[in-house]
Each structure stands twice: as structure tokens, then as C-alpha cells.
LOSE-415731 format. One line per 10 residues: number of its first residue (from 1); for each residue y, z, x of C-alpha. Coordinates in steps of 0.001 Angstrom, whole numbers, plus 500000, padded with zeros to 6 digits. Each point is the difference from the previous one (the first is absolute). Layout:
BEGIN
NUM	Y,Z,X; ...
This chain:
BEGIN
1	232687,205231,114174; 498859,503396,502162; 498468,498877,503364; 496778,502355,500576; 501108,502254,503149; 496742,498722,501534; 500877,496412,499559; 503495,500766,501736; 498534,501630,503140; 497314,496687,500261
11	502691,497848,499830; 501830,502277,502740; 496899,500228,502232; 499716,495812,500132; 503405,499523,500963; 499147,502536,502443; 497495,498048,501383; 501501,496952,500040; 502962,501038,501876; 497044,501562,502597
21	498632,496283,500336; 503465,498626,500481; 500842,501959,502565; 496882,499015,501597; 500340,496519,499624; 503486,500313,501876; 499195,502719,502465; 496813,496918,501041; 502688,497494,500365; 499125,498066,496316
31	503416,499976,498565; 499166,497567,497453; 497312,502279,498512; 502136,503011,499988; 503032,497926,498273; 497258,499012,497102; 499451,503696,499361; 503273,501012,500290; 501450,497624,497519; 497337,500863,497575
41	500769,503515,500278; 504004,499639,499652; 498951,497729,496901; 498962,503984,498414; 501968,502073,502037; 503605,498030,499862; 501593,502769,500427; 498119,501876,502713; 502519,499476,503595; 497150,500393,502445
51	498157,497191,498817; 502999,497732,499981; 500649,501376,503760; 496685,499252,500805; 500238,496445,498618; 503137,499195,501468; 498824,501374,503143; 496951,497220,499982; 503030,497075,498922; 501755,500913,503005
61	497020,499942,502007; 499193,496718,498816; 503795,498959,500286; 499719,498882,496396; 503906,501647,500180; 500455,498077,496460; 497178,501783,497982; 501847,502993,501311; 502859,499375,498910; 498633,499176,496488
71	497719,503143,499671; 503020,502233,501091; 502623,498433,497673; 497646,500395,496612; 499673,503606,501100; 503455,500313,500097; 500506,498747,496677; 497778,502478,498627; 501945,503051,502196; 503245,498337,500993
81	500983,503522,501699; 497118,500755,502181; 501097,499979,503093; 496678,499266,502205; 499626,497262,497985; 503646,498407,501634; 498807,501301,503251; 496831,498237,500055; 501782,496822,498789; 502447,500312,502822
91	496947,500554,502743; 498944,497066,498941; 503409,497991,500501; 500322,501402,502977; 496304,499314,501575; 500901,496167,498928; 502990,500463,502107; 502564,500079,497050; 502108,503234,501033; 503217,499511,497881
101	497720,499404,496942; 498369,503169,501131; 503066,501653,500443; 501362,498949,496644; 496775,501235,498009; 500103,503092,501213; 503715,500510,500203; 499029,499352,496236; 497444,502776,499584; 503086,502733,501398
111	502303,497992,497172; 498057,500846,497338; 498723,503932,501355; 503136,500778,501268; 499990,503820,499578; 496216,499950,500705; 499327,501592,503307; 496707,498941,499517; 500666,496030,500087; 502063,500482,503405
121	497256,501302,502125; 497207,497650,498290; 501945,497187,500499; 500994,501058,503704; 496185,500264,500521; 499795,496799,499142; 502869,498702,502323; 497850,502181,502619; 496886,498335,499734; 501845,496609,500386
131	501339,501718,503497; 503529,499048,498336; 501254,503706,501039; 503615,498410,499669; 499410,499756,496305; 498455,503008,499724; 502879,502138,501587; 502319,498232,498036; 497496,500892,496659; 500070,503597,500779
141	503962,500556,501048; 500226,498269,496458; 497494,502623,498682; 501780,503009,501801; 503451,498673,498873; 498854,499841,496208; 497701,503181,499812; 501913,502380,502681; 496332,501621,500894; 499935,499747,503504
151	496630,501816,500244; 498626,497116,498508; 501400,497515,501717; 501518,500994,503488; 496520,500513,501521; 498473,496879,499509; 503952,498586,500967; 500053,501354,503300; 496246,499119,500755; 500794,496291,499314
161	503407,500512,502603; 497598,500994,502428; 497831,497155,499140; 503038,497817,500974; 501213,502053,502663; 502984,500723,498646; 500018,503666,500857; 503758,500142,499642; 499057,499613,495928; 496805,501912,500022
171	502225,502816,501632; 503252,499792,496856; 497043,499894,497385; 498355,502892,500987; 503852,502202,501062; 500486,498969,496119; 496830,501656,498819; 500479,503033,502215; 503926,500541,498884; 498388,500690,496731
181	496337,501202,500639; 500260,502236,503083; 496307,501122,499395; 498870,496805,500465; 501233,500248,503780; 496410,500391,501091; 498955,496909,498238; 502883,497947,500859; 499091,501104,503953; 496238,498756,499491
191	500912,497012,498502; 502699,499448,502544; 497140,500464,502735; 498205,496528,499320; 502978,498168,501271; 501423,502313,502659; 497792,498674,502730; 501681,496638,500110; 502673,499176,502327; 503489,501521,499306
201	499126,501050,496652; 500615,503946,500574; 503509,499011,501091; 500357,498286,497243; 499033,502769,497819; 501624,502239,501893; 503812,498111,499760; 499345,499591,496347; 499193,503755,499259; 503004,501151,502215
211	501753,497712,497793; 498906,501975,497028; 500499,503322,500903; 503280,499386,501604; 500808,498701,496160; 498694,502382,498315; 499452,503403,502205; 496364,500205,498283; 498496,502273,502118; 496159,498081,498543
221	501460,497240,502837; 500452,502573,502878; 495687,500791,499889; 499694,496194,499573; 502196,499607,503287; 498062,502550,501855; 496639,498423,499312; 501141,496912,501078; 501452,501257,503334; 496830,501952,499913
231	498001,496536,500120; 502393,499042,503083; 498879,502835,501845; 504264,500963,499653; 499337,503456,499402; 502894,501287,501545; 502259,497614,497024; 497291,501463,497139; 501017,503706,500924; 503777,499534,499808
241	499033,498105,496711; 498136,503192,498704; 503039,502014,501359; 502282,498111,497999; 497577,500882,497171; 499507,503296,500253; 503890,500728,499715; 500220,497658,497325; 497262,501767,497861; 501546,503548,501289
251	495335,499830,500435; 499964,503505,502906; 498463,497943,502329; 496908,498713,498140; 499982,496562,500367; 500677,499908,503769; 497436,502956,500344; 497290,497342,498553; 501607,497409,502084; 499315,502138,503316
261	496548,500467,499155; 499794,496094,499045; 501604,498627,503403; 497830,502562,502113; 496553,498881,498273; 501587,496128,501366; 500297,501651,503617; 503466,499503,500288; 500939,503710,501420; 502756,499426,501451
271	501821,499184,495791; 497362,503048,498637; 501984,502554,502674; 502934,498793,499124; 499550,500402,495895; 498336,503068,500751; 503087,500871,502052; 502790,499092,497403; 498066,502738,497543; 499978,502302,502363
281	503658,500402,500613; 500895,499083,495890; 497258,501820,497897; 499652,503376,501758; 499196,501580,496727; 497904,497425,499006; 496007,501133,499295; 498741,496936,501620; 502063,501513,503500; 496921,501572,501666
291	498291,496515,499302; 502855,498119,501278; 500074,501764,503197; 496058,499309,500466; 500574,496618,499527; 502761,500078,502737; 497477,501367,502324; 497360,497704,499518; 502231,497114,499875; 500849,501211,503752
301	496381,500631,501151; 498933,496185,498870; 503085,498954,501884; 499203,501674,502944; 496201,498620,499121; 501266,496898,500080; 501767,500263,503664; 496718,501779,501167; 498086,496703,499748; 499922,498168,503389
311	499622,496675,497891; 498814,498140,503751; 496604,502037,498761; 499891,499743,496109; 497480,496903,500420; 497220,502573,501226; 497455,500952,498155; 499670,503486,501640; 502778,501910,501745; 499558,502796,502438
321	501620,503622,499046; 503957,499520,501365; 501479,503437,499162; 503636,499143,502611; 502359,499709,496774; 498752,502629,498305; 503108,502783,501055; 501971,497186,498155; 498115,501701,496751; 501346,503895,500702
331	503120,499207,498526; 497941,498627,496363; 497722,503057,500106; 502673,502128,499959; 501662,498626,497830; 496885,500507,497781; 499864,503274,500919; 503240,501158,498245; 499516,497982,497187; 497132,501921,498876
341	501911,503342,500952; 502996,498717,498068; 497933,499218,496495; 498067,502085,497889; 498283,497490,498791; 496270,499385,500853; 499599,496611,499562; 502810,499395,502612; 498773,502652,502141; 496551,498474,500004
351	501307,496319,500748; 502051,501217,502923; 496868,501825,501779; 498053,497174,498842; 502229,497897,502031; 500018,502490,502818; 496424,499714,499985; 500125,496280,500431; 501835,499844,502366; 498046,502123,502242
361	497037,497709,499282; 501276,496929,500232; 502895,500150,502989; 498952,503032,501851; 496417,499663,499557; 499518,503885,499677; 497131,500246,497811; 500015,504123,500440; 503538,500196,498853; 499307,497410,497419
371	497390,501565,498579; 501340,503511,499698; 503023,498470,497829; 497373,498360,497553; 497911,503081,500138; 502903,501993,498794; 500841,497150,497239; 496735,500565,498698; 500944,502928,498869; 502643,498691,498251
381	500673,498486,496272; 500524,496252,500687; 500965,496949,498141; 496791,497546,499720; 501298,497041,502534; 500596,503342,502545; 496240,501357,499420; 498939,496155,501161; 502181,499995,502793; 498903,503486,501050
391	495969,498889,499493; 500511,496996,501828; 501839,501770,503015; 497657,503201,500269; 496965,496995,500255; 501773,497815,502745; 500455,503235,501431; 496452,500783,500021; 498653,496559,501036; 502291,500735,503382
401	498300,502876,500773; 496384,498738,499490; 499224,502449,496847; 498760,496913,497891; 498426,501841,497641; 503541,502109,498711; 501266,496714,499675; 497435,498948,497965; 500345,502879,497354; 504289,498803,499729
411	499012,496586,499764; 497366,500684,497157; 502390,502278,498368; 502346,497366,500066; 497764,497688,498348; 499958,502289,496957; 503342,500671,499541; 500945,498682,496415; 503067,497064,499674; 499990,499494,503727
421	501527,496551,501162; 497470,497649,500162; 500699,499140,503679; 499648,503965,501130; 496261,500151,498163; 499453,496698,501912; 501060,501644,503193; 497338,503256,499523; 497417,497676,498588; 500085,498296,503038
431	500512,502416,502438; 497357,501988,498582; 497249,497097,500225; 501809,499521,504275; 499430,503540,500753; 496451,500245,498724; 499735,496484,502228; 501145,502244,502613; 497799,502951,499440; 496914,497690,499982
441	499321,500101,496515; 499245,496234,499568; 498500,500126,497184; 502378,501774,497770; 503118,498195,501319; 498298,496844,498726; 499524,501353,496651; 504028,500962,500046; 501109,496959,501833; 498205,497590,496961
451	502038,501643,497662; 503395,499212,501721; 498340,496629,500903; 499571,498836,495988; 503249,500878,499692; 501833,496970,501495; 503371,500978,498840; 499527,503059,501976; 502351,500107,502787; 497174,501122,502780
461	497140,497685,498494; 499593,497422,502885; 499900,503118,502479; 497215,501320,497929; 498635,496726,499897; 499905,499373,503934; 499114,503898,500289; 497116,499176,498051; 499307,496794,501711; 499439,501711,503129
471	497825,502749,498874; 497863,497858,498117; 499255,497415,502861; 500272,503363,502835; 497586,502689,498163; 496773,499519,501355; 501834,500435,503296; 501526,503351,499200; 500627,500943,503448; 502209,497584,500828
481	501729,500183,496295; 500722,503605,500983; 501724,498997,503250; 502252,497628,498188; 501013,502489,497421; 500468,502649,502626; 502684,496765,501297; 501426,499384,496851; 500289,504249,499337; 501938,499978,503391
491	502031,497200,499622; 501483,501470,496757; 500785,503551,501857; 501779,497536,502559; 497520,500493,502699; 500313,496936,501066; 498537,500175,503322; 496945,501626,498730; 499771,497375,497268; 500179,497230,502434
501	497251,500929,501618; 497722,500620,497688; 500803,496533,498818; 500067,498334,503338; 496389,500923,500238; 498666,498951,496692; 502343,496622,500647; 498283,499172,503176; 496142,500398,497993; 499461,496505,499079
511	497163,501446,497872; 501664,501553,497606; 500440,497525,496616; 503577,500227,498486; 501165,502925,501884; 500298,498329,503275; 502800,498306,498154; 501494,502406,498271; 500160,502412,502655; 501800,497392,502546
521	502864,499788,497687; 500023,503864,499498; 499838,499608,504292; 502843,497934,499905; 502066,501862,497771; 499687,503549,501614; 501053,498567,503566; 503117,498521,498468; 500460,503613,498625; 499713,500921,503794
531	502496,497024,500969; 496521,498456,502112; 501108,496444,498397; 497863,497948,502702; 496552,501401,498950; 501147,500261,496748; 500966,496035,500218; 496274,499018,501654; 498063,501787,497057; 501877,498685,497424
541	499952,496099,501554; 496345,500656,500280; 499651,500713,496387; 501791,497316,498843; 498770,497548,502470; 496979,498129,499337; 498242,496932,497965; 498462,502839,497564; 502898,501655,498312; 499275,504146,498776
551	501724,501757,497297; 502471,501388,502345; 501149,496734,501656; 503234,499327,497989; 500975,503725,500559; 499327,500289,503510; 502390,496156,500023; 502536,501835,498161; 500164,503387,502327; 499908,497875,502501
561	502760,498222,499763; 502167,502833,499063; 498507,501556,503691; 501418,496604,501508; 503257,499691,498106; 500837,504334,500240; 498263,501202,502411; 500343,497056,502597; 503069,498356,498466; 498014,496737,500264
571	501540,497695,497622; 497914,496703,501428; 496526,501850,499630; 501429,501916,496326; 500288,497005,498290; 496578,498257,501339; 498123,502700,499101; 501473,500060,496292; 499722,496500,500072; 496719,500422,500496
581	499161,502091,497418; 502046,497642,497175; 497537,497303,501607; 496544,501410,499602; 500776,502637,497361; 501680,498469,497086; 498676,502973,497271; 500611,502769,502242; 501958,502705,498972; 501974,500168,503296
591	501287,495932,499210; 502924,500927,498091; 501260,502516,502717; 499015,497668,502902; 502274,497155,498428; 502834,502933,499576; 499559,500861,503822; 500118,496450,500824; 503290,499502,498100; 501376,503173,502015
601	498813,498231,503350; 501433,496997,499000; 503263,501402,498944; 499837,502317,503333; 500286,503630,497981; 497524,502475,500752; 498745,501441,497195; 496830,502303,498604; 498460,498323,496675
């Protein structure tokens, strides 16, 4: 007898519906409803898995563990090789607390689907569930063994070592699937990342890879080594790694080029110059030579960058102009110099006056010489990331000499430039909306700053939100909105004696809503620019003082006691301040740090945070 199509797809759209109900029923908490409906539905669908699930599902629930069993065994009957069907029959031993009949049942599922690969990891899902990882490790070696298709099974295998910290396992399992799969080296590293924050588990990675290679002489185990020595921070034992590579592979240098470049992005310049260095003196015909020897030189310039910084004054928020080291710099300008003289090659020409350029900025403070260097670059044709560096250079430039409005044109410019880094447009966005803050243009800078404020992934959004905080509560007072802008303008040409006093005066008006505040702290933080810590102490104790606690209270605690514990080297009065600020600000955003700078006190290390 022909059943009408429509008939069919009635009959379809009830079952539907009851299965709706059922779930229902058991999502309310009436089990005994949704077990009705469910065995009336299996009674026409017999063979439809879900429905059993969902039936057994409401037995165990109910811990009616015998009508589970039942249910589960007739199915098997009717498909004695479908392997959820043993896993569910084993879940339920096990939930009763019967493991070795669990263990037998599905030991019996693998028995009958031996060469199914499929039956391995169902049944190993099972043993997951049941948080019997033992069983399921032992399930998939068994699958692994019988199969030999490791991308199947070695991922899930090492995950569950991991699971069980036994990294020395996780680590053979995945040196087995990278002796034969290489390409998966980037995989095997990711996966090799959710365990290699525990305790000793890189060294045990690392002694079972050595262990490999030194077997084998697969060169796949030499990049595994190096990222692991990489995650140590042994950079100096990753480069002779990639040395031992490169001679292996007969690669010209290659992978210890990309190594440099690596290990210099992690700031460790003192292993970048020495890479840099070794393909120097082995790959003089090499085309990546010019590059190498620009790498050199800027691996020496953030060294000597890194000596430059009097750490006793890194905890400041503003530092006066301290051009003493600078001569130490001749040496990297001229070496600069003859690298573009030595290359014809613009892009390396162009990166070495770049530099040159930067230098004179940023060490000598020469804004004349700087600026004739990028003038002349301009003229040049340069890579994208140089064009950003040169914008953003010519418009510090101009914001140092007061000509606001040139710097407005880069930094709008800047804005439009197409597959910019996210972080640069964030940069001109913002500095756009602070210079017309500082031109007077209130109006307009709020319009830019509520852009960058809606943005809260934006890395300047809460300074455009306290920016427009202030000019919101300060604008029918434009006057003195203007005088604090002039402050702020000052304060970021490092003026800071100007600065202060512009916001020593608007400080000491207890009139003025919000800004009295704000301009304290800005108080307090140009006279520690100007090493004035007492009066910068007394504002900031006065802002954070007080029954009524302001928006800046848990800043002006935290500045303070880095003023007491730097600047004084007052231990006692460091850690009662950042006490203090733990005690009354428990969501601030300086509590983390405080607790940090009480561990340093405590432990007697000074430290910046």
C-alpha cells in the first residue's frame, strides 16, 4: 500500500511536535511527562538514536539505571554493531558506579569494529564524558595501533596527556606525528601551548624532543626545540638550534634570518645582534646581507636604548629632556650613515635615514635636524610601515614647535591611509580630536573624541572618554578650559614648568567642578617631572584624602606611593599607601598593580609595575 506524500509529512510534523513538548516537559523539570512522550515516540521511531538518547538520558536522570539498561540492550539487538549504542550502555554502568562492566562493554564495541576508526574515537568520547581519561588513552593508543592514522588519533591523544599531566606522553605522541607530518609542526606547537604553562612541562617537552632528534636527525625537531627554548626566554640555545639547522638544510641563511627578526620583535637584542652577526660574516653574498646588517644596527641602538634608561625614573609619568648619553649614539649614526652609502638599495637607504632621523628626535632632541632628514625622506619612495613612521615623526615634530595646525594635516592624512594598523589610526584619531582640544575647538574634538569613545576596544577610548568628561562638565567655563588645555599642550612639549603652573592655579580654584581634580594630579605629575617630589606629594595626598572620594583618588594613591617608594625610598609609607588603595578601592584599575608593588615591598626589590 502507497502512503500519500502528504500523509508522510503529517505524520513527520506530529512527531515533531511531540519531541518539542518532551523537551519541554524535561527542560521544566517533569521527567515523568517527558519519559511518556518519549516512549510513545520510540514505540514509531525504534530505530531513530536521538530519541533513544533522549530517553535514556531521562532513565538516568531518574536513576531508573535498569530501564536503561533494558532500552539499550533491545536496541542492540536490532544493530548489534552500532557503536553509540555500547557507549551509551557503558555510561550508564559507569554512572551506577560499575566501571569494569563499563570497561568490558565497550572494550566490546572496539572487538567487534576493530578496523573502524570510527568506533575508537566514539567510544573514547564516551570514556571522556565518564572523566575515565585512563580508558580513553588506552581506547585511542588501541585505535592508533590498529589504524596507523595518527592525524586522527594523536591530537585528541596528546590533549588527554595534558589532561593528566603527563606531558612526558603528550610530548612522544605529538614527536611521532611530527616524524611523519612535518607540516603539521604549527599545529602540533598550538596544541602543545594549552599545557606548556604548567610547571616543568616545557622541560619535559623539551628532553623528549632532544630525544627525538638526537634519534633521528629530523631537522622538523630542531624548529620544535627552538620554539620551546623560545617559550623559556633561552634564545641564545634557540639560535645555535637554528644554526645547527641551517647547515643541516645547506638553507643560505634563511631560517636564522627569520629567527633574527623573531628574537628582536621579543626584545632580546643582545641574541638578534648576535644572529644578525653570524650572517654577516657567513652569507656575504647572500641578498638578505644589506637587511642583515640593518638588523645588526638596530639590534645595537635598542641595546644602547635599553642602557639609556635610568630605571630609578621609569615609574614617572613625565620625564624632563636628558640629552648627556646622547654622544654614546655617534658611533650608531654612523654606522647608519655608511650603510646607506654602501647599498643601492632604497628601501635600506630609507630605513637607515629613517633611523638617523629618530634618533635625532628622540635622544638628541634636535627637532631642526630631525626634521630636515624626514623632509628629505619625503621625497623619497618608501615602504608603507616607513610612510607611518615618517607621518608620525614630521607631526611630533610639529606639536614641539607649536605649529598645531601642520600636525593636524599629518595626523588627518594618517587617518586615511588605507590597511594602516589599527593601533596607528587609533593614535591620529586621537591625537587629532587632543590637538583640536588644544586649539580650542571644543566642539569638534567632542564630535571626534565620541567616535574613539564607542569604540571600547580602541586602545585610547578611556582618554577620549575622560577628555570628554572634562569638556562636557568645563564648557560653559571656556576660559578656564582653555587654560587647562594650554597645561595639558605644554606638558606634552615637556614644558613642564609652564604646565605646572598653569595647573597649580586652576588646582588651587575650589570653584572649578571636575577640573580642580584633574588638574591636581596633572600638578602632581609635572613637579615629579621637575624632581619637586614634596609639593608633588601634598597635592596628590590632598586628592586622595578625604570622606568624599573623586575619580582621581585611586590614581593619585597609586602615584603616590610610587613618589614614596622611588622617589623617597620610603618602604614604611609605600606599602600604606598601596594598602590603602587595596582597602577602599577594590574595582580600581590600579588594585592589581598595587598588590604587585606590595609583593615587591614585601620581598624588598624595587621594581616599576
Amino acid at each position: 500500500m502507497l502512503i500519500r506524500p502528504d500523509v508522510s509529512a503529517q505524520n513527520e510534523l506530529l512527531i515533531n511536535n511531540k519531541i518539542s513538548l518532551a523537551k519541554r516537559y524535561e527542560q521544566s523539570g517533569d521527567l515523568e511527562k517527558a519519559k511518556k512522550i518519549y516512549n510513545d515516540i520510540i514505540k514509531e521511531q525504534p530505530w531513530n538514536f536521538e530519541i533513544v538518547k533522549s530517553l535514556n538520558d531521562i532513565f538516568l536522570k531518574l536513576k531508573e539505571y535498569d530501564n536503561s539498561i533494558i532500552l539499550i540492550e533491545e536496541k542492540i539487538k536490532l544493530n548489534p554493531t552500532d557503536p553509540n549504542l555500547y557507549g551509551l550502555l557503558g555510561s550508564t554502568y559507569a554512572t551506577m558506579g560499575e566501571n569494569q562492566k563499563a570497561t568490558e562493554i565497550w572494550d566490546k564495541a572496539i572487538e567487534i569494529n576493530k578496523s573502524s576508526m570510527v568506533t575508537y574515537r566514539v567510544i573514547a568520547d564516551y570514556a571522556i564524558q565518564k572523566r575515565d581519561f585512563n580508558k580513553a588513552i588506552e581506547i585511542l593508543k588501541k585505535g592508533l595501533d590498529a589504524t596507523n592514522e595518527p592525524m586522527i588519533f594523536s591530537y585528541d591523544l596528546g590533549n588527554l596527556y595534558s589532561i593528566t599531566m603527563e606531558f612526558e606522553e603528550a610530548a612522544k605522541v605529538y614527536c611521532d606525528l611530527l616524524f611523519s607530518n612535518p607540516e603539521q609542526l604549527a599545529s602540533i606547537q598550538s596544541r602543545m601551548n594549552r599545557y606548556l604553562t604548567h610547571a616543568n612541562s616545557v622541560k619535559a617537552t623539551i628532553d623528549v624532543t632532544l630525544d627525538y632528534y638526537e634519534k633521528s636527525r629530523k631537522t622538523q625537531y630542531l624548529d620544535l626545540l627552538s620554539y620551546l627554548y623560545m617559550r623559556e626566554q633561552n634564545y641564545s640555545k634557540a639560535l645555535d638550534l637554528m644554526i645547527q639547522k641551517d647547515k643541516a638544510l645547506d638553507n643560505n641563511g634563511i631560517s636564522i634570518f627569520n629567527f633574527a627578526k623573531s628574537v628582536f620583535a621579543e626584545g632580546d637584542f643582545n641574541t638578534s645582534s648576535k644572529a644578525y652577526m653570524f650572517l654577516i660574516n657567513n652569507y656575504k653574498n647572500s641578498s638578505f646581507l644589506p637587511d642583515a646588517e640593518l638588523g645588526y644596527i638596530r639590534s645595537a641602538e635598542e641595546k644602547l636604548n635599553s642602557e639609556q634608561i635610568d630605571s630609578s625614573n621609569a615609574w614617572k609619568p613625565f620625564l624632563e629632556n636628558d640629552t648627556a648619553g646622547s654622544y654614546k649614539y655617534s658611533k650608531i649614526i654612523k654606522d647608519y650613515e655608511n650603510l646607506a652609502e654602501n647599498y643601492f638599495n632604497d628601501n635600506i637607504i630609507a630605513s637607515a635615514k629613517m633611523r638617523i632621523g629618530i634618533i635625532k628626535l628622540t635622544i638628541f632632541k634636535d627637532y631642526n635636524e630631525a626634521g630636515r632628514i624626514f623632509s628629505d625622506l619625503q621625497k623619497s619612495r618608501l615602504a608603507p610601515i616607513l610612510i607611518v613612521q615618517l607621518m608620525q615623526n614630521l607631526a611630533q615634530i610639529s606639536i614641539q614647535k607649536n605649529n598645531l595646525s601642520e600636525a593636524q594635516t599629518i595626523y588627518n592624512r594618517l587617518k586615511e591611509i588605507p590597511a594602516s594598523d589599527p593601533s596607528v589610526k587609533s593614535l591620529a584619531n586621537f591625537m587629532s580630536a587632543k590637538i583640536l582640544f588644544w586649539t580650542g575647538n571644543f566642539p569638534k574634538a567632542l564630535i571626534e573624541l565620541k567616535d574613539i569613545s564607542q569604540n571600547l576596544s580602541d586602545n585610547f577610548a578611556n582618554d577620549a572618554i575622560e577628555l570628554s568628561i572634562i569638556i562636557n562638565t568645563m564648557k560653559q567655563d571656556s576660559l578656564n578650559l582653555l587654560n587647562y588645555a594650554k597645561g595639558d599642550l605644554l606638558s606634552a612639549q615637556n614644558n613642564f614648568n609652564g604646565a605646572s603652573e598653569i595647573f597649580k592655579k586652576l588646582a588651587d580654584n575650589k570653584n572649578l567642578i571636575l577640573l580642580n581634580d584633574i588638574s591636581k594630579y596633572k600638578f602632581a605629575q609635572m613637579e615629579i617631572a621637575l624632581n619637586k617630589y614634596n609639593s608633588a606629594i601634598s597635592a596628590l595626598e590632598e586628592l586622595s584624602s578625604g570622606e568624599i572620594k573623586n575619580v582621581y583618588s585611586d590614581k593619585a594613591l597609586y602615584l603616590l606611593g610610587n613618589t614614596y617608594l622611588y622617589a623617597l625610598n620610603n618602604y614604611e609609607k609605600g606599602q600604606e599607601v598601596f594598602q590603602n588603595l587595596l582597602d577602599t578601592f577594590p574595582n580600581s584599575l590600579y588594585f592589581d598593580k598595587s598588590r604587585q608593588m606590595l609583593n615587591i615591598i614585601n620581598k624588598g626589590i624595587k621594581q616599576t609595575i
